[in-house]
N, C-alpha and C positions, 0 to 999 in steps of 0.2 A: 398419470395416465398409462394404462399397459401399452406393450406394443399392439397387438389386435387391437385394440380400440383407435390407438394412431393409426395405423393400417386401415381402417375402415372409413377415418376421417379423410385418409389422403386418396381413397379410393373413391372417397364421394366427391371429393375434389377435382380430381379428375372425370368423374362421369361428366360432371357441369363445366369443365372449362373444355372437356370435346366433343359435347354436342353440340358440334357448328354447324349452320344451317350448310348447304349446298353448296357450292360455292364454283364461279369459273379459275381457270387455272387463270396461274398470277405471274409476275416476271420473279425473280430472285434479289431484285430489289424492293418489289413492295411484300415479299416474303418477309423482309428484314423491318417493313413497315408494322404488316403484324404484330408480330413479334412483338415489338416494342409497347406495345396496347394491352399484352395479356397480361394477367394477375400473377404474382408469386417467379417473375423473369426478371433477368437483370443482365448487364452487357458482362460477357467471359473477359475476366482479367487474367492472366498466363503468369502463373508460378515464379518466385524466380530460380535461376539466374537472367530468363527476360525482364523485360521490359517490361513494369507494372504499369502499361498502358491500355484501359480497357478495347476489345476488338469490335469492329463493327457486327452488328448482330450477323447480316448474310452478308456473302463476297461470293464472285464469280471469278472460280479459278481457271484458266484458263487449261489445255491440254498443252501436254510438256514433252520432249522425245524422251529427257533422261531425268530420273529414270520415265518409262512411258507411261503417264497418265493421261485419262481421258478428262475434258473439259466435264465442269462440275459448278453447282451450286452448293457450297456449304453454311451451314449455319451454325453458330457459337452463342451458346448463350450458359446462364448459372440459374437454378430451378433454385427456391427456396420459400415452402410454404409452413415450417414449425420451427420451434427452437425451445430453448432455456429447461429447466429442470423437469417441468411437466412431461415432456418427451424426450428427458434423456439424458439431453446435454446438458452443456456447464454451464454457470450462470453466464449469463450473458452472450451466450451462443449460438449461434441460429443454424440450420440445417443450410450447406452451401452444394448442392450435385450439380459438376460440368459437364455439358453435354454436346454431343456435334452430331447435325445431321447433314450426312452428301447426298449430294441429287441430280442424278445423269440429268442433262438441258433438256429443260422441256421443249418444247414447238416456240413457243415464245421470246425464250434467250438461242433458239436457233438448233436445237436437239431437232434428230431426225433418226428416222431407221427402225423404232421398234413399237412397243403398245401406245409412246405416247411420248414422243419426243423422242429422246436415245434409254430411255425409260422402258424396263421388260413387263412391268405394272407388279414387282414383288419388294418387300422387304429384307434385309439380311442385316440382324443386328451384331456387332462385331464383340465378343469377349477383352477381357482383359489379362494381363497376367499380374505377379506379385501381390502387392496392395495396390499396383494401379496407380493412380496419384496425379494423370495427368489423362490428356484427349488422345487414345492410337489414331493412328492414319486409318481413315474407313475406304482406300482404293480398293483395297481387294473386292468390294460390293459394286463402288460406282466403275470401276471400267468393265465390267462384268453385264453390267445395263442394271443393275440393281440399286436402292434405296440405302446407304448405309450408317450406319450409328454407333456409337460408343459414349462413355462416361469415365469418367475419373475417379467412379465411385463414391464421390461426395468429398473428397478431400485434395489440394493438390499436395505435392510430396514436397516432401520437407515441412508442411505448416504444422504448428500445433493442433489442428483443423482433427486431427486426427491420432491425437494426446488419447490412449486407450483409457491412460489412468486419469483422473480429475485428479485436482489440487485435494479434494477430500475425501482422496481413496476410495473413490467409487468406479466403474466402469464407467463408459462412458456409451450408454446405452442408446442415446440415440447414431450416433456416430456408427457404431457397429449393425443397426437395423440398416442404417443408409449403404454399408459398406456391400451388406451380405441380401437384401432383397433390396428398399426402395429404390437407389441408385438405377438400376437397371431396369425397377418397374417404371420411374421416367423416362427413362431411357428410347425404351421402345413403343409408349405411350405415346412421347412425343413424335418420335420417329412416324407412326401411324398419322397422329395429324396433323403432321406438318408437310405428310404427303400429299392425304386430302388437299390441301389446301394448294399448294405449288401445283399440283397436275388439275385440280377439281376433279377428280376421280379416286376413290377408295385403291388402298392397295387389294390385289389378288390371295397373293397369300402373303405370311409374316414368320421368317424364320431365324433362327438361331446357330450362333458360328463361335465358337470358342475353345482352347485349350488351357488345361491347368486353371489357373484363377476363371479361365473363361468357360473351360468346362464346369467347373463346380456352379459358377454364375446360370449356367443353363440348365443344372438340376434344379437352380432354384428358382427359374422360373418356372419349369415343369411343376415343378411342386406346390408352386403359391399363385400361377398364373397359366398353367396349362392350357387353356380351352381359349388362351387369345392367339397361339403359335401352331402354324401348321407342321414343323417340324424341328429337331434339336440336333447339329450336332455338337457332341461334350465330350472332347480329348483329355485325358489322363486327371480328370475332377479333383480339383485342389478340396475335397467335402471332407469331413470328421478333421477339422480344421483343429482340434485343440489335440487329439491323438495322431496326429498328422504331425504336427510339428513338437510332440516332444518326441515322437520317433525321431525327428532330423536329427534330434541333438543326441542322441544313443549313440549313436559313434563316437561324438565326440569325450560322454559322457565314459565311454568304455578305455578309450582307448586314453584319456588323461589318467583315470584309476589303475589301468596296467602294465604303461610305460610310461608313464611321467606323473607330473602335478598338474594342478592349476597354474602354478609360476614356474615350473619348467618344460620349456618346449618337451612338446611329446614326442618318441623317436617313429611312429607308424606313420610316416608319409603318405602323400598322395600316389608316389611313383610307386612305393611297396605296395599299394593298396592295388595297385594297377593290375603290377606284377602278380600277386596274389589271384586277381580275376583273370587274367590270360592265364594261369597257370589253372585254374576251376574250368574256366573254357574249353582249354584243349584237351582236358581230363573227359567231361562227357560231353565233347561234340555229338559225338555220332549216337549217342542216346536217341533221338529224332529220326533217324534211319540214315542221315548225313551231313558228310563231316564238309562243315562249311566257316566255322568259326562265331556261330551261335546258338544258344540251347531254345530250344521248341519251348521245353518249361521248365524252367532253373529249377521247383522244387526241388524236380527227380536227379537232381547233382546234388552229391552227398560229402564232394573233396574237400580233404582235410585240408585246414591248411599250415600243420607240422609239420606236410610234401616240403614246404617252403622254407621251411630253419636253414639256414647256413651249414652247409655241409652235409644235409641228406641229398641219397643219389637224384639226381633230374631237379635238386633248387635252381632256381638262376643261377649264374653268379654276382647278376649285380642285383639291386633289391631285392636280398632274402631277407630273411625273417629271423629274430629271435623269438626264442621260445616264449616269452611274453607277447609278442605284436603277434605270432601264431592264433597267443589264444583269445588275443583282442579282433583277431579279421575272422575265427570262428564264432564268436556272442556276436561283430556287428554282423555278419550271414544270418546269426540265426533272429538275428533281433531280438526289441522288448521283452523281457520276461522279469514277473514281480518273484517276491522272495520265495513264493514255493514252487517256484518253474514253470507258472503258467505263462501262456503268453498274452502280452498286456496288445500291440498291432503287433503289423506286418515290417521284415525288415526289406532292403533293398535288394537283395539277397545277391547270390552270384553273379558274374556277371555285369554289373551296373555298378559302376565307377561314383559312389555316394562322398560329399567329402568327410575325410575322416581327422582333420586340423584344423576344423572350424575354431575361431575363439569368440569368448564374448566379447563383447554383448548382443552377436547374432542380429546385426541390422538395426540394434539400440530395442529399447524399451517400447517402440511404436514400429520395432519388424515384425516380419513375419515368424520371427523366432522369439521374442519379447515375451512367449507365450507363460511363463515363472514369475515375472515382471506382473504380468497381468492378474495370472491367476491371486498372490501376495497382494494384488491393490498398493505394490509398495516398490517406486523405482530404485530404492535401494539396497533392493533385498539380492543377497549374493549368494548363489549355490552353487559356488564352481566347485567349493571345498566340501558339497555334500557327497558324497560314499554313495557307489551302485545299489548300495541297497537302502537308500533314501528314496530311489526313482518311482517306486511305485506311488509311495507317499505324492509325490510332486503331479505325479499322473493323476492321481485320484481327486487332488487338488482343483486337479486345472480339470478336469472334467466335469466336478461339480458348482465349482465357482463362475465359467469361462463357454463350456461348451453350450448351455442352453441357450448364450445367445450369441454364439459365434459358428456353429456347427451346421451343416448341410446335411444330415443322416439317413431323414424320415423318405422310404419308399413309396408312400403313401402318395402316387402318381395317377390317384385317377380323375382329376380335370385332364390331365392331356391326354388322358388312355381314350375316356369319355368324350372330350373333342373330337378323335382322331386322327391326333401328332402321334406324329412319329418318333424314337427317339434312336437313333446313332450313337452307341459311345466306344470308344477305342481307345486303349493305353500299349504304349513303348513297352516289350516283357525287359528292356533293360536299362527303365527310366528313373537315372540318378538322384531325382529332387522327391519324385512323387511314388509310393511303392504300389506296382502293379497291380501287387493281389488285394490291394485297399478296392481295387475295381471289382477286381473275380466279388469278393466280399460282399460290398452292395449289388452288384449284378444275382447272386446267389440269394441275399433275401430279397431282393424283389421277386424274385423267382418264387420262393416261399411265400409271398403275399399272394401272386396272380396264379395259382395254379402249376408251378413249374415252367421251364424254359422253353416246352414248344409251346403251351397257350401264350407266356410272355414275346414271345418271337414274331411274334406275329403284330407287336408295335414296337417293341425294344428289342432292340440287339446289339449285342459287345462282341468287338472284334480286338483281338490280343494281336501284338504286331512284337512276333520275336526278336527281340537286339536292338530293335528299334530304342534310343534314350526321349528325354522328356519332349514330346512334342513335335520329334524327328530329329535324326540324325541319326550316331549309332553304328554297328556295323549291319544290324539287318538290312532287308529292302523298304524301302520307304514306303509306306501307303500313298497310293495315288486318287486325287479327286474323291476326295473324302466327303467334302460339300455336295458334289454333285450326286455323288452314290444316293446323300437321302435326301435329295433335291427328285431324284428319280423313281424314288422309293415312295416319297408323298405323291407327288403327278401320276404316276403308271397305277400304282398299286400292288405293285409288285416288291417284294424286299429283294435285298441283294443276299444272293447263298457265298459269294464270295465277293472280296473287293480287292484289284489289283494291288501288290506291290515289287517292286525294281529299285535296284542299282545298279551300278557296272559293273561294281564284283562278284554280284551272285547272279544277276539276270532279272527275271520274272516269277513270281510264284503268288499263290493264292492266300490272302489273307481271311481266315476263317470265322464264320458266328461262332463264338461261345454256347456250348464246351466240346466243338470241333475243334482240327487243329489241322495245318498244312499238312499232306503224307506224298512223299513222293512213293511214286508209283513205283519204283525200285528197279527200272531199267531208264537209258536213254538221257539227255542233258538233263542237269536236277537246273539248267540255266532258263530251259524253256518252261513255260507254265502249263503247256498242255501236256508236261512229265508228271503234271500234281494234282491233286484234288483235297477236298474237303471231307472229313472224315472223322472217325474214334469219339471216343469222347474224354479228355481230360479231368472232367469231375467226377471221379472216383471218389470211391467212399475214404479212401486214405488221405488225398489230399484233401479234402471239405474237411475231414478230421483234423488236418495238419493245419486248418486255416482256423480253427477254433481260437477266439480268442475272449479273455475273461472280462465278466462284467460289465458292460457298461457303468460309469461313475463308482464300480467298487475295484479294483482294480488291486487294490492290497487285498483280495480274497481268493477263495478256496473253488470258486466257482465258474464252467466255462460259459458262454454262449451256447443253447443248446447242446449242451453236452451227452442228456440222455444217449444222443443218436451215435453217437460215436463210444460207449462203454465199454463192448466186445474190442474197440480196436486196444485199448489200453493206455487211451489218450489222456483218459479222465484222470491220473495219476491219484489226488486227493480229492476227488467230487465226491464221496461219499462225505466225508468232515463238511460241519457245520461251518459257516462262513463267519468267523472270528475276527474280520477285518478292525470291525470298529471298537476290539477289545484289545487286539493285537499293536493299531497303531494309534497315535495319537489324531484325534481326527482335529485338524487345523483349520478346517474353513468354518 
């Protein structure tokens, strides 16, 4: 069975198990009554190292001062309507997604104060990060007065529940459709009517709240379920999930090839690696118009880092560099590139503290680094001892074996454009897990679908957050009230031209839509926000040039992503030559 046509089944599934007739609100005990009646449910058993004791379907949790939660009805339960080879999975396998809905008290269990109970009458379904693996806390929604939800993404962690490879070297195809759309499509399916039901009233509106794994999760429901969400936000989008993650390992891959082995520790530390980036920082702080101790847009830093050898004038003196780790911290700045200097992604670039001593097995054969593992269909394939100039190969591997059903790419956003969601997304410009310009990137071809950045602007918008690292923190100013910006952007109508960001060391300043950027006004505190504005535009025809990158699934060739556009610049190096990938390497898959 393809996956669309699974997809269409679980979609008809759902049509028929929520249209419930009308219904009065109920207590959160006979919520749990429900429940227990409907088709393809089963009671949430909790991973271990708990207790393999299955949990009551609903509980009323009571409000707590520490930390401060407000009183709540939750629900626990395990969705499971397909399994065994026909969709996917391994023989004898069945599709298991956890799911938990919270529910400010209704009027019933003693909620008071808002559209219905302590209830605002909206939804906010919550993201996940990594592979997930288990149920987040969905507080941030119910003390909020909000409806909130999460999943596990159909696996708990640690199970084999989530073994990428089958015993017969295959993917594990349903497992990965659960991981990367249905998970979530129950998610908030349920979440919808389970509201119904607890309040006997329909939610208002239904949105979306995630970073990294949970950003990428909210592309993908934009993209497979747009027209059921009033609006998305999606922080630093874990999408192009299989060139994502063998970018991670590029450092590692660089920096074992240039100062060490595979069996000998490699000497490019994390601290050197540090040092190297404060050393890039302070070089062009003030690129930006000021020196604050972060770059507006790391492209435009070009610092060697040869400054940093042992005994050039202004090295540290304590983690400098040899002339190897030199030219290992300038390939991981520049990132991926296959054997004729194109580039295959994006790297971490300046500035952003990436680790550079990861070892394998990167979280084992079922991490989020396993991505070699997976693409090989073979838990015992070992390429620590392959040569930099195998990587493209292993790229091109894993993009055509891996990514068609692991990847989040396609721009092709118009159910939610067509609904009238809205969409938010924001990345850290110095976020160490996830590489920034992977956003500029899809932000830039959606843009090339819908006409360009101001007709896109006017439902999606990307807000870059300088210094900021994965998700927050960082030395920049932190994004504030991110939810609420396109909480207010759905309801008003209005977009946001800027969205606050602070901390105590820099103050206030304006975080910008893409391809604006903060500019201080060049008199007065750069601490106050009304010294700044929104402004320029960063996407220049050089950097969209510098952001080219080759091929999709051929990755050992000759060829950029639109490259026509950028010739005159002298980016195209070899785009004239025929693309000889498939004669030049051995093609392995």
């Amino acid at each position: 069975m393809s996956f669309a046509m699974g997809r269409s089944i679980a979609i008809a599934l759902c049509a028929s198990l929520f249209a419930t007739p009308a219904l009065a609100q109920t207590t959160c005990a006979a919520l749990g009554s429900y429940l227990a009646t409907q088709p393809n449910i089963s009671q949430f058993v909790p991973p271990p190292p708990a207790a393999q004791v299955p949990v009551p379907f609903t509980t009323l949790v009571p409000a707590t001062s520490t930390p401060p939660n407000a009183a709540r009805c939750e629900a626990k339960f395990i969705y499971s309507a397909r399994g065994g080879p026909a969709s996917g999975y391994a023989v004898g396998q069945n599709q298991r997604i956890g799911i938990v809905v919270g529910f400010p008290l209704n009027t019933l269990d003693g909620g008071s104060g808002a559209v219905q109970g302590a209830w605002n009458g909206k939804v906010r379904n919550i993201g996940g990060g990594g592979l997930q693996g288990n149920l987040s806390s969905i507080t941030a929604a119910t003390n909020t007065g909000y409806v909130g939800s999460n999943t596990d993404t159909g696996h708990p962690t640690g199970s084999p529940a989530f073994a990428v490879i089958q015993d017969t070297h295959e993917l594990n195809y349903g497992t990965l459709d659960d991981f990367l759309v249905e998970s979530i499509h129950q998610q908030y399916k349920w979440a919808l009517a389970l509201t119904k039901v607890y309040y006997g009233t329909a939610a208002t509106r239904n949105y979306w709240d995630g970073c990294s794994t949970g950003g990428r999760e909210g592309l993908s429901m934009a993209l497979n379920f747009g027209e059921d969400f009033d609006g998305f936000l999606t922080g630093a989008p874990a999408s192009f999930h299989t060139r994502l993650q063998v970018a991670t390992v590029w450092p590692f891959w660089v920096n074992k090839e240039l100062t060490g082995s595979a069996t000998v520790a490699t000497t490019l530390n994390a601290a050197k690696m540090q040092a190297a980036n404060a050393a890039a920082v302070a070089a062009c702080d003030a690129q930006d118009g000021v020196t604050d101790g972060i770059l507006g847009d790391p492209r435009a830093c070009t610092y060697d880092a040869t400054n940093n050898i042992c005994g050039q004038p202004g090295a540290p003196a304590a983690n400098c560099l040899t002339p190897q780790e030199a030219e290992a911290v300038n390939r991981i700045w520049d990132g991926p590139r296959n054997d004729h200097g194109l580039r295959i992604w994006f790297p971490f670039g300046r500035g952003a503290n990436a680790g550079v001593t990861n070892q394998p097995p990167f979280g084992g054969p079922g991490g989020s680094l396993g991505i070699f593992w997976w693409s090989h269909r073979d838990l015992n394939f070992d390429f620590t001892s392959e040569p930099v100039s195998q990587f493209d190969d292993e790229t091109q591997l894993a993009t055509r074996v891996v990514a068609p059903y692991s990847d989040i790419i396609s721009t092709d956003l118009h159910r939610a454009k067509k609904g009238g969601a809205k969409i938010l997304m924001w990345h850290g410009g110095a976020d160490q897990l996830i590489p920034w310009r992977q956003s500029v990137h899809y932000y830039r071809e959606a843009a090339e679908r819908y006409d360009g950045f101001r007709k896109l602007q006017t439902w999606f918008r990307f807000f870059l957050a300088p210094g900021v690292a994965h998700c927050g923190g960082g030395a920049g100013p932190q994004p504030q009230a991110l939810f609420d910006a396109m909480v207010s952007w759905v309801e008003t109508g209005t977009p946001p031209d800027s969205i606050l960001s602070q901390n105590a060391a820099l103050g206030a300043r304006p975080m910008c839509p893409y391809p604006q950027a903060a500019i201080h006004n060049g008199d007065g505190d750069p601490s106050l926000v009304a010294r700044w504005h929104c402004g320029g535009n960063i996407e220049t025809r050089a950097n969209a040039c510098m952001d080219r990158v080759v091929k999709y699934q051929h990755e050992t060739g000759r060829h950029l992503e639109d490259a026509d556009d950028c010739k005159r610049d002298g980016d195209h190096r070899d785009e004239h030559h025929e693309d000889h990938d498939d004669d030049k390497h051995h093609d392995r898959d």
